[in-house]
C-alpha positions in Angstrom: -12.1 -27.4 2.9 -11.1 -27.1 6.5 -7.9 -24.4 7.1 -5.0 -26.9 9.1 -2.3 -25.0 11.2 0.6 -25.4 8.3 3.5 -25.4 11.4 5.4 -23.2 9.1 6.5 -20.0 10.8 5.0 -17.7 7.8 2.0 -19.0 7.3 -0.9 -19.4 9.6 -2.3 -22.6 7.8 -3.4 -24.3 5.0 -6.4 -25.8 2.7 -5.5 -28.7 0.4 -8.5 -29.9 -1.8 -6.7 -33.4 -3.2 -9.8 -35.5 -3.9 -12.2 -32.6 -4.6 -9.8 -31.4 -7.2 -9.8 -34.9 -9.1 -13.9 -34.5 -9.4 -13.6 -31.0 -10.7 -14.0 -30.2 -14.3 -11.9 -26.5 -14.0 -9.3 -28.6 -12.4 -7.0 -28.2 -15.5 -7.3 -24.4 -15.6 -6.9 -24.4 -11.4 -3.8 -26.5 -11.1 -1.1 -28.5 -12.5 -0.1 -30.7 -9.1 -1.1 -34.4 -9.2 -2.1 -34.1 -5.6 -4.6 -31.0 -6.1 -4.4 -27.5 -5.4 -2.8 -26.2 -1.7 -4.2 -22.8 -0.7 -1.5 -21.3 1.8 -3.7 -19.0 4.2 -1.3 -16.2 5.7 -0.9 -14.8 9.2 -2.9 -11.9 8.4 -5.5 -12.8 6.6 -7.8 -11.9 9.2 -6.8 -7.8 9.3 -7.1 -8.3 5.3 -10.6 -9.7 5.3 -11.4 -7.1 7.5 -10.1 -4.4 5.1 -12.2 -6.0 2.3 -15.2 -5.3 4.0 -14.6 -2.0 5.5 -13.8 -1.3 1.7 -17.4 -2.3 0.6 -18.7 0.6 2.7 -19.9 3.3 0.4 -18.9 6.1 2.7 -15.5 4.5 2.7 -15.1 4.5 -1.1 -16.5 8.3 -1.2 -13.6 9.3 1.3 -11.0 7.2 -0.3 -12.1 9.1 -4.0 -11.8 12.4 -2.4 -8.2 12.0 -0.7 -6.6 9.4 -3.5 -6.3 11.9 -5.9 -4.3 14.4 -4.2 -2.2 11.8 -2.6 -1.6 10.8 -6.6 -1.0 14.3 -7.6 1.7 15.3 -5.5 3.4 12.1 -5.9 3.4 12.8 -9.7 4.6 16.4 -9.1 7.7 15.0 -7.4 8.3 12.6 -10.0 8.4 15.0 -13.1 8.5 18.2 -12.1 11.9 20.3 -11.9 12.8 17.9 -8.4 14.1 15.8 -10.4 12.2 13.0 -8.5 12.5 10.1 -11.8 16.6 10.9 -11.2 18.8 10.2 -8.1 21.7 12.9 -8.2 23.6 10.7 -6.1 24.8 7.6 -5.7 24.0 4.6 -3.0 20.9 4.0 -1.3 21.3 6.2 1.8 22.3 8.6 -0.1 19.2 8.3 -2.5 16.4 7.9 0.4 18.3 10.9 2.3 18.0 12.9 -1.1 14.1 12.1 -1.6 13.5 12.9 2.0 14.9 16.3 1.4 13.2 16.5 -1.7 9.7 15.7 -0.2 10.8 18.1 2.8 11.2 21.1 0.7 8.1 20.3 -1.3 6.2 20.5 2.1 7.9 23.2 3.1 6.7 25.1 0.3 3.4 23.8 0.1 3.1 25.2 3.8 3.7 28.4 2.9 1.3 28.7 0.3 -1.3 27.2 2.4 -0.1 30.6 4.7 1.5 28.7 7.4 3.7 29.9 9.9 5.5 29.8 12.7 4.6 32.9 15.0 5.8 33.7 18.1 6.5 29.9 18.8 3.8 28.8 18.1 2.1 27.4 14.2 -0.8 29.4 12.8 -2.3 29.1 9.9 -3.6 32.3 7.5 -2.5 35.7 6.9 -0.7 38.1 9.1 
């Protein structure tokens, strides 16, 4: 099916399959609208499709394996840990997201100095001394 401009501000266009859908037999598990399925195609679909296929790249899945995980792990540290991170200690959403933020400050904070480092003479550095 061709993609028309849909001239909705949203959406970048749109496929609707009206005949083809009458001549399909999955047609009752596809869609329920006498005049066939609609496909809404959105503005950016492009940068997605090209995220699909950077995805299929091998070295791109070994990279993303060897990050994800710690990414995961420190999210889960604030979350049940002694932070407190399942629990907001205050009330309102400012008050919440300035909470978190200081939260996920000090955990950086410490996780800096166990990494060894420091500020020194104006300047960061990182291992002993």
């Amino acid at each position: 099916m061709p993609i028309r401009a849909s001239g909705r501000g949203r959406h970048a266009g749109e496929a609707k399959f009206g005949a083809a859908c009458r001549a399909c037999p999955l047609a009752a598990r596809c869609t329920t609208a006498r005049e066939g399925r609609t496909i809404t195609i959105g503005p950016h679909e492009a940068r997605l499709a090209a995220a699909r296929i950077r995805q299929a790249d091998p070295a791109w899945k070994a990279d993303y394996r060897a990050t994800r995980p710690k990414v995961e792990r420190k999210i889960s540290h604030l979350m049940r840990r002694r932070h407190g991170g399942r629990r907001a200690r205050v009330r309102g959403l400012i008050k919440v997201a300035a909470d978190f933020a200081l939260l996920a400050a000090a955990v950086n904070l410490a996780r800096l100095g166990v990494l060894g480092v420091a500020c020194r003479n104006g300047a960061w550095a990182a291992g002993g001394g």
